[in-house]
C-alpha positions in Angstrom: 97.0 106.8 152.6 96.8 103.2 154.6 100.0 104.7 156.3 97.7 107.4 157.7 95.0 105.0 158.2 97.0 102.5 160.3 99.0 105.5 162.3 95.1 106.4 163.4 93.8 103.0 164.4 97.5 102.8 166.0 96.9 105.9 168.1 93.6 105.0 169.1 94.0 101.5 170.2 97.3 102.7 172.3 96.7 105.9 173.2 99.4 108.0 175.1 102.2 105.8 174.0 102.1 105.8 170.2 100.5 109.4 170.1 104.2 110.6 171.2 105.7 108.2 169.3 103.7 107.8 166.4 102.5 111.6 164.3 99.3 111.6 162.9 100.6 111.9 159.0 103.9 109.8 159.4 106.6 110.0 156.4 107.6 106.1 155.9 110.5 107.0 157.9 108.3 108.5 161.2 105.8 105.3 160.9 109.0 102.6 160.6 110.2 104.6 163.2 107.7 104.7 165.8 107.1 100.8 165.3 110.9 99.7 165.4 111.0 99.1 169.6 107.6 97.0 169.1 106.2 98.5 171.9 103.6 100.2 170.1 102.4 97.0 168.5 102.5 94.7 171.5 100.2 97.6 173.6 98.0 97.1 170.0 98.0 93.2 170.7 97.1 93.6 174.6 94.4 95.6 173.9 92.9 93.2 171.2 93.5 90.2 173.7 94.4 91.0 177.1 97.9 89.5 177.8 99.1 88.3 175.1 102.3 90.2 174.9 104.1 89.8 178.5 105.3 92.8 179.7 
């Protein structure tokens, strides 16, 4: 599913961080879950373009 697909890209792009947060085959609940602090998405963003999330 684009779930799974987006978990994946997710994992890769973060690493570490969203691998222990973030399962490989997340319910709805998991993937909302792993996203809700934002972390996981900002890490994304930085790593597409270097600071653009402050830490």
């Amino acid at each position: 599913t684009r779930r799974y697909e987006a978990a994946g890209w997710l994992r890769k792009m973060v690493g570490v961080v969203a691998s222990r947060d973030l399962p490989n085959e997340p319910t709805e609940e998991e993937f909302l879950l792993g996203l809700r602090s934002g972390s996981i998405l900002c890490n994304a963003l930085n790593k597409v373009h270097a600071g653009a999330v402050s830490k």
